[in-house]
N, C-alpha and C positions, 0 to 999 in steps of 0.2 A: 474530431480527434478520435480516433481507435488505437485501444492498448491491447495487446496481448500480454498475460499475464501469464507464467507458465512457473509452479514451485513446486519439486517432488524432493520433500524430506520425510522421516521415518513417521511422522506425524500427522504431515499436514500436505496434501498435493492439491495443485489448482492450476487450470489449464484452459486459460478462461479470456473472451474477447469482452473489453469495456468501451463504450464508446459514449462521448458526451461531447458539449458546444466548447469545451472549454478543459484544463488539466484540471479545476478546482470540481466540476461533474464530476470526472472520471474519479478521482480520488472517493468521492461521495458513493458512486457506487459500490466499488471497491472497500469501501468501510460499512456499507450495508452488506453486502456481500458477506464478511468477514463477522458480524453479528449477528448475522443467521446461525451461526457457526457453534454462537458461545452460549454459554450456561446464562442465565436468567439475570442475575446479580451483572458478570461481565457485560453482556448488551445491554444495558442501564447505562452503565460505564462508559464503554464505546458512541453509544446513539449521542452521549450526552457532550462527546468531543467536538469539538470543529474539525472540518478537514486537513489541515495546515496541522492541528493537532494531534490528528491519528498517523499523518505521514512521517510527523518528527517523532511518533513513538516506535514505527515500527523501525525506520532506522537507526534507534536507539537499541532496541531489539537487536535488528542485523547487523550491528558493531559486537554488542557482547556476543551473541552465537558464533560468529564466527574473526572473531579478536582485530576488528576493524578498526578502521579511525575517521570514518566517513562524515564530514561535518554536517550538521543537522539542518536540515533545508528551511530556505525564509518563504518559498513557493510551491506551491501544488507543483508547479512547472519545474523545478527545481529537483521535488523528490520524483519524479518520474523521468528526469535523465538519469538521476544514480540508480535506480529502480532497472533503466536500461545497460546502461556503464560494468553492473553486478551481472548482466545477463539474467534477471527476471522477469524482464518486460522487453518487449520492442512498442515502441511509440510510432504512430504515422499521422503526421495532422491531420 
């Protein structure tokens, strides 16, 4: 599976290929990726999540940022259609 991962806000851009055996990988990396990122305390935080966990936060995130109602995914496989669906990822198995 390869994701394309593409986010340019005032803050935060990333423009970036993931690829792993499975959507619960690519999530994985993708939450590494994302804790490279963070202040000391945060990557504590983040490392300490499951995958399925870091994906139901960011879509909780990307509801409030942009006044969504997107329901919070039960799959790695799941948050990376919405992930596509939003336009910030394209997915190819």
């Amino acid at each position: 599976m390869r994701v394309h991962v593409k986010i340019n806000q005032s803050n935060y851009n990333i423009d970036e290929v993931f690829e792993g055996a499975s959507a619960e990988d690519v999530v994985g990396l993708m939450k590494a990726r994302v804790a490279k990122e963070l202040s000391f305390a945060l990557r504590i935080a983040v490392n300490a999540m499951g995958n399925l966990t870091f994906a139901q936060e960011i879509i909780k995130r990307l509801n409030a940022a942009k006044n969504l109602k997107l329901p919070i995914p039960t799959t790695c496989a799941e948050f990376l259609e919405q992930a596509q669906q939003q336009g910030i990822a394209t997915v190819e198995p």
